[in-house]
C-alpha positions as CSV (number, residue, x, y, z in Angstrom):
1,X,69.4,63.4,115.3
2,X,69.4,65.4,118.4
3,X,71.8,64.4,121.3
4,X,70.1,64.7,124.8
5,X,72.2,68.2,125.8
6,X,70.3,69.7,122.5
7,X,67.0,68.2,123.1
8,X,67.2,69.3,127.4
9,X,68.0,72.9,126.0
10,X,65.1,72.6,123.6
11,X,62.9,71.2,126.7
12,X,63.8,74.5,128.0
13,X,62.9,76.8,125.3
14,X,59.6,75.1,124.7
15,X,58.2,75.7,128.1
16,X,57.2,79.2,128.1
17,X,55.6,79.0,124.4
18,X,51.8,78.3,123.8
19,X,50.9,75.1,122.0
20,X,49.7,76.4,118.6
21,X,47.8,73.8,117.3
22,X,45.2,71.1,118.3
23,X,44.6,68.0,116.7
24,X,41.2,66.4,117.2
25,X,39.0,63.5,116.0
26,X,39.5,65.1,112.3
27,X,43.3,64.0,113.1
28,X,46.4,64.4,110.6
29,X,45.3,65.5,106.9
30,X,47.8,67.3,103.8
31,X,46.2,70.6,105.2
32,X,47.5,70.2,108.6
33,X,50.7,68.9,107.8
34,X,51.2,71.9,105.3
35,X,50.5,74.2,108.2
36,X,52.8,72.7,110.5
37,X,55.9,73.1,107.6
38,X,54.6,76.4,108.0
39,X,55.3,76.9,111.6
40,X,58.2,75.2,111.5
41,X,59.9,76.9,109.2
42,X,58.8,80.5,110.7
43,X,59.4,79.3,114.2
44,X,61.6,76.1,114.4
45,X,60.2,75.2,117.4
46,X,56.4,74.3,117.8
47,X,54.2,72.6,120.2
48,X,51.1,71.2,119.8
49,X,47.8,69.6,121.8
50,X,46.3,66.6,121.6
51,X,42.4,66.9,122.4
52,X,40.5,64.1,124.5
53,X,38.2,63.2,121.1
54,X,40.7,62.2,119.4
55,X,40.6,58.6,117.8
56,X,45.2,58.4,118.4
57,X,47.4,59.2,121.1
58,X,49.9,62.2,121.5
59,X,52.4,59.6,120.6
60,X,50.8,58.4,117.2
61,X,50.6,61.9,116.3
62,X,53.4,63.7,117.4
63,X,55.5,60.3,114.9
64,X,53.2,60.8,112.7
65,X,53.4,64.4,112.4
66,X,57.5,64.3,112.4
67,X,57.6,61.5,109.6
68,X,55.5,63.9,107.2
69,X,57.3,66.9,107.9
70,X,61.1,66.0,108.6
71,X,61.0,67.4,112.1
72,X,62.7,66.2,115.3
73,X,60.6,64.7,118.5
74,X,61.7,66.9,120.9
75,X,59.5,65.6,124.1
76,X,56.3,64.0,123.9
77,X,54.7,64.6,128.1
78,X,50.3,63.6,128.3
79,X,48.5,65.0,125.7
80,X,51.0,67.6,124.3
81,X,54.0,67.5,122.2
82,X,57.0,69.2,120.8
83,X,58.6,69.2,117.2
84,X,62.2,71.0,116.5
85,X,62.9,71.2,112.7
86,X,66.1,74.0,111.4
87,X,64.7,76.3,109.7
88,X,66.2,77.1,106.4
89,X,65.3,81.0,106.2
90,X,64.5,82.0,109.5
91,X,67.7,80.4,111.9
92,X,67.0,81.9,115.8
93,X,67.6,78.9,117.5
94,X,71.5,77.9,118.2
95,X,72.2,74.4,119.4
96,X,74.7,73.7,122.1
């Protein structure tokens, strides 16, 4: 669980990165949850879009997403979202 110090400095960090991935009326399947454990473990940090023809919310997705794959709900702002998971490998980001 992420206290709010940790998830403001995450906030931060995920700013100035580009959302990597888009989810769209094909919503959540194994394939795409594979690929975010994939980007989560090489990045730690990973945002993603929500597109207008999709049948579910940023919301639905973004708990949805973190459920399958273990990760933290960092923020959750329109139609885009952030997940935080430790990576086990690949540690570059240092909590406060």
């Amino acid at each position: 669980m992420l206290t709010s110090k940790q998830r403001s400095y995450l906030r931060s960090l995920a700013n100035t990165i580009p959302p990597i991935f888009q989810i769209g009326k094909g919503g959540i399947n194994d394939n795409m949850i594979k690929q975010f454990n994939d980007a989560l473990e090489a990045r730690e940090l990973v945002k993603a879009t929500v597109l207008k023809n999709s049948l579910t919310d940023a919301r639905e997705v973004c708990e949805e997403v973190s459920k399958s794959t273990g990760a933290e709900i960092v923020q959750v702002i329109g139609n885009k979202f952030v997940l935080y998971k430790e990576s086990k490998e690949n540690k570059v980001i240092v909590l406060p």
